[in-house]
C-alpha positions, 0 to 999 in steps of 0.5 A: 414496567421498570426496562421494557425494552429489553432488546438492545440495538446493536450497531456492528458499523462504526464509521470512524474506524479504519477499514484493513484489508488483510493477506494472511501469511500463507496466502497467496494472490495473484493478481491486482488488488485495490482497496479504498483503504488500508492493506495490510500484507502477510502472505505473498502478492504476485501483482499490483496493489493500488490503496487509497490509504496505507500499505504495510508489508510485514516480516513475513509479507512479499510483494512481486509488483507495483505498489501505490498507495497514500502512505507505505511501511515496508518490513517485508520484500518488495520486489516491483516500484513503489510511490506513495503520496506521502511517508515512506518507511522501510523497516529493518528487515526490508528488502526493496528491489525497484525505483521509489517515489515519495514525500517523505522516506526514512530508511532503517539501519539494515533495510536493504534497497536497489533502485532510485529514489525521487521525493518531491514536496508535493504528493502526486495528484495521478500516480500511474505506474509505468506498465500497469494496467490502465483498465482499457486494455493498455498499459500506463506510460509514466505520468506525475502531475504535482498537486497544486 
């Protein structure tokens, strides 16, 4: 009389919160990963990894490959190029071996980085990576169009 719904639906979705796809330390891929959203790594990536929001390399995380991505926080190792279409960030504790392309970059006291660095107002609308896999078989040449 008083609750006679006693069950309760229970919606474990919520559309609002961040999806983070996670590599564990002490997790190995090998390979390209690709994700709508953020990438948080860890472990060690032997590949490509192309997100559609952020990619954070942590302490304990490496990276032997490409990086692309919206937005990047580099604490980790890097050792491939990286292009962001916004902030880039390289931690203290950061050791980047390869060419940048960003918006906006801010380096750390400590970070090391070898390579160039390109920054442009306007983020890149196609932002293939020279050599990657294009999907059909071929590699990418290096293309930028600057968004409008």
């Amino acid at each position: 009389m008083f609750n006679k719904n006693t069950k309760k639906s229970t919606d474990m979705t919520t559309p609002n919160q961040p999806m983070i796809n996670m590599i564990s330390e002490g997790t190995r891929i090998k390979g390209e990963l690709a994700s709508k959203s953020d990438v948080r790594i860890a472990g060690t990536v032997d590949g490509e990894i192309h997100a559609e929001g952020k990619c954070i390399v942590t302490n304990s995380g490496s990276v032997k490959g490409n990086i692309s991505s919206d937005e990047a926080d580099i604490s980790g190792s890097v050792n491939g190029e990286i292009k962001v279409a916004t902030r880039l960030i390289l931690r203290k504790s950061a050791r980047v071996n390869g060419n940048i392309h960003a918006k906006s970059f801010l380096v750390e006291e400590g970070a090391i980085f070898e390579g160039t660095c390109r920054m442009s107002e306007k983020p890149l609308e196609n932002r293939q990576i020279e050599g990657a896999s294009n999907g059909s078989g071929t590699k990418n040449k290096m293309t930028e169009t600057p968004a409008k």
